[in-house]
N, C-alpha and C positions, 0 to 999 in steps of 0.2 A: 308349675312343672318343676319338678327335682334337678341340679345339676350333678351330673356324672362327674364324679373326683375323683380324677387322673389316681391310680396305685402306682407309687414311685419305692416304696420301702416292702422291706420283704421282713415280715413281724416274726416270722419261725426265727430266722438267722438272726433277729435282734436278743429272743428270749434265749436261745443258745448262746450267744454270745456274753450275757447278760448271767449264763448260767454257772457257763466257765469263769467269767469275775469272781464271782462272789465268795470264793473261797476266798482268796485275797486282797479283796478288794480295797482293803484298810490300806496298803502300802501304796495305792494308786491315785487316792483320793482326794488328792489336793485339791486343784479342781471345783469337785464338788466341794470341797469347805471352805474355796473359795464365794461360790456362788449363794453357796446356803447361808455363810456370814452377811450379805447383802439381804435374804430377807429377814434374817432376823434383823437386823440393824432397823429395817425399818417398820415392822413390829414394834421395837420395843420405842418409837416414837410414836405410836398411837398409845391414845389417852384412852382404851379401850380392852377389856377382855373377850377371849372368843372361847367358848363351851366345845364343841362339839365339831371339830376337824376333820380336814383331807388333803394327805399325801399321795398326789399322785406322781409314781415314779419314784418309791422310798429311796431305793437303793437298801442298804444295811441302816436308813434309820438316822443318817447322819444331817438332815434337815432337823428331826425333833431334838437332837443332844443338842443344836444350837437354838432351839426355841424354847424347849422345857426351864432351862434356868431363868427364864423372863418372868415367868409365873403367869403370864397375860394366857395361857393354853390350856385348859383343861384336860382334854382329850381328844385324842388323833387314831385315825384309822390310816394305816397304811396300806397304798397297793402298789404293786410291780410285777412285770413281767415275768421273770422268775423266782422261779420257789423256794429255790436253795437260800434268798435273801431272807425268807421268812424267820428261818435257824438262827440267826441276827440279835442280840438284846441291840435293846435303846437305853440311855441315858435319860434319868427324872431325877433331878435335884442330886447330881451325883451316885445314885443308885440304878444298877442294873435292874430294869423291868420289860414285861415282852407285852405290844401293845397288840391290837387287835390291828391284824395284816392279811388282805385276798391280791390272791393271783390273777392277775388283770393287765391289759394291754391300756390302749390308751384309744378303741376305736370306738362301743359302747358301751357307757359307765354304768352299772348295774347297782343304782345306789335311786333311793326313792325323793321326788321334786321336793326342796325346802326343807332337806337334811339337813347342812353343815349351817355354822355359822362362819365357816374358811376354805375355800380350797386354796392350797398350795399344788404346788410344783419345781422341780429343781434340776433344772439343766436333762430334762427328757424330751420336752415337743421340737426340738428340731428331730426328733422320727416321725413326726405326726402328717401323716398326709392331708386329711381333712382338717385344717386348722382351726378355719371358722365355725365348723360342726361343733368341734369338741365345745370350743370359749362357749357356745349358745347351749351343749349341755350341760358346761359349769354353772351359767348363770340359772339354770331350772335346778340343780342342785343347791343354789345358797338361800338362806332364807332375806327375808328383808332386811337390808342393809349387811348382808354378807359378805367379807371381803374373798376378795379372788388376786392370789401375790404369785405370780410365775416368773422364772426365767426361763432362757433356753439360748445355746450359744444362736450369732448372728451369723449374717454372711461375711464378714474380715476373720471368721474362725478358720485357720490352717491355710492361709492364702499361700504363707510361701512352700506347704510340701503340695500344696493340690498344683501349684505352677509347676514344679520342678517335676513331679509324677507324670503331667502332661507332656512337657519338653521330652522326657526323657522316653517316652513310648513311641513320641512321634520319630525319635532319633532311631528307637531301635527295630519299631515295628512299623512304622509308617503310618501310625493313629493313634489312637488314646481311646480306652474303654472310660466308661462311668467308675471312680475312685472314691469322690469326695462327694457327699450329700450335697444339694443345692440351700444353702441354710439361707433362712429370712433374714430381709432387711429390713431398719427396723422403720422404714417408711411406711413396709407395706404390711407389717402387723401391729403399729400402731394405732389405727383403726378397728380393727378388729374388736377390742372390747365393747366399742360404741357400738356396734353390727350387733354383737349379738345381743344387745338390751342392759347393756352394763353401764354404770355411771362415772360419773370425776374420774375417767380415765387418763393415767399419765404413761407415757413411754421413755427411757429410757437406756444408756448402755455404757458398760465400763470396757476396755481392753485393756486384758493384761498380758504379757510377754515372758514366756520361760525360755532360756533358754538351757541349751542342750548339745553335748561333747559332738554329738552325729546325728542322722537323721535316724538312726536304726535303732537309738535311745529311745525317741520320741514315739514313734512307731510303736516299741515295747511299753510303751505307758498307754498311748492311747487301745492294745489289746488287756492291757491290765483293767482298765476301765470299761470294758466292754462295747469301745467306740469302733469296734472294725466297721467294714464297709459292707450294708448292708443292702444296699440298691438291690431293686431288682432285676435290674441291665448289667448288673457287676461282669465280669468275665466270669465261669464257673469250671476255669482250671489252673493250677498255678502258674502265676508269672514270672518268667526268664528270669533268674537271677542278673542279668546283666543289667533290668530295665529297674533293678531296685541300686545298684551298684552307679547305672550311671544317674540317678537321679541323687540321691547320698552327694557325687559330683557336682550337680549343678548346685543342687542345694548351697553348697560350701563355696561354692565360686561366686553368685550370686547374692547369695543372703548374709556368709558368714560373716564373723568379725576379727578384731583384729587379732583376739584372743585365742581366736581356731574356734569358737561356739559358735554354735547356730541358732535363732530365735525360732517361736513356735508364737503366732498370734492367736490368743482366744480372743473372742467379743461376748461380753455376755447383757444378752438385752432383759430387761424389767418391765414386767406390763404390772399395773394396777388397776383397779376397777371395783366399783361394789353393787351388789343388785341393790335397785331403786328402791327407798323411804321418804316419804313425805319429812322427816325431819332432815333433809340432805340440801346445801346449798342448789340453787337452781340459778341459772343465769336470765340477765332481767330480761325483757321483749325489747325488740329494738325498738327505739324513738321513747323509750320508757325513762330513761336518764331524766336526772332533775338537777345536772351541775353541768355547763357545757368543757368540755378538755380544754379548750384554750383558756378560760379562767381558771380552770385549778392546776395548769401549768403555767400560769401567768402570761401567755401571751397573746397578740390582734389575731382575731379570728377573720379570716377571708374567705369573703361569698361571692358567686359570680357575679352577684353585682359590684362588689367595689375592688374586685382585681381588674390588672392590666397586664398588659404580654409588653 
């Protein structure tokens, strides 16, 4: 029997938003070349070439310009939500080139089983509602032993404006709407790659902290990125300037520093995984061991028979 996945994200509002970025989107970008510098980095420690690529979630292309100079990439298909990203060059070996890019969300991937030798990702699946769907249709997209290298911010991303936005609605209106996405911890998408038939899964996550003169800077970058608020519980009419004015407020009472800046926390988690190959380590059977840990740590091994309380 199929489980019904709750719809939390409203995908129209994302590719508008996503649509408005892209003219500028280079000035807002840090971010993402923060998070794309993480997968290339670890790319370029596999002792391995990959053919035949996927970008989901290009953006402008700004994951290839840090992968193409590794030489480990042959060729990458790009998709994204909107289409205005397509107008985009990418960067190959320093030279402007326009790679093969579809218009695409992130809920059915319209790409044939044991295509790629890579899916990537960069800072897009915290929009993704059915999480575990998509990882189980990346893994029918990679071929044997193809890796799958994603990130996507955590749940420590924007803790102190999603506090201060709350505080300050309860102040002025007596509640608080849905503001901030409910982003994954990385406990509970840790798992995940294993779920969907993916192997040597690791998880991992950096945080890093910008700060920012006010909260209405911050705010201004995360529309420049096309990170507005997207829920489909959002309010759907404007909010009192007073509930933006007193939040700016608490923010700066609460959070600031001594400097009069304000911090902004991203998380950004790492998932690894590759579909299954008989050439791939496996782990032994238990009771398979033929050294016991107390002799190759050097020390008395104790069995219920020769302890004592």
């Amino acid at each position: 029997m199929s489980v019904k996945i709750s719809q939390l994200f409203d995908m129209e509002a994302l590719r508008r938003n996503r649509q408005r970025a892209a003219k500028s989107y280079d000035k807002f970008a840090f971010l993402k070349d923060e998070a794309a510098l993480r997968l290339a980095d670890r790319v370029d420690l596999m002792r391995r070439d990959f053919g035949l690529c996927l970008d989901l979630g290009s953006h402008d292309g700004r994951l290839w310009q840090h992968l193409a100079p590794l030489g480990k990439v042959r060729t990458i298909v790009q998709t994204d939500p909107a289409a205005k990203f397509s107008n985009k060059f990418s960067l190959n070996n320093g030279n402007p080139t326009k790679v093969p890019f579809v218009v695409h969300d992130f809920v059915t991937l319209p790409f044939a089983d044991k295509s790629f030798d890579a899916v990537f990702s960069c800072l897009n699946f915290h929009w993704v509602d059915d999480l575990p769907g998509l990882f189980i249709q990346i893994r029918q997209l990679l071929r044997p032993d193809g890796l799958c290298l994603v990130n996507l911010l955590g749940g420590d991303s924007l803790k102190e404006l999603r506090a201060s936005l709350i505080a300050a609605e309860q102040d002025i209106s007596g509640g608080f709407s849905p503001r901030c996405a409910p982003m994954a911890d990385i406990r509970d998408v840790g798992g995940l790659l294993g779920r969907a038939g993916l192997a040597l899964s690791v998880a991992d996550s950096d945080r890093l902290t910008v700060n920012y003169p006010n909260m209405f800077r911050l705010m201004r970058d995360l529309r420049g990125m096309g990170e507005q608020n997207v829920l489909l519980g959002r309010l759907r009419h404007p909010t009192k300037r007073a509930v933006f004015l007193r939040a700016a407020e608490i923010y700066q009472n609460k959070f600031g520093q001594a400097n009069g800046s304000i911090p902004a926390s991203f998380e950004i988690i790492t998932l690894t995984g590759w579909a299954p190959h008989e050439s791939q380590q496996k782990p032994l059977r238990p009771g398979s061991a033929r050294t016991r840990l107390a002799s190759a740590v050097g020390t008395h091994e104790i069995t219920p028979e020769t302890s004592s309380l």
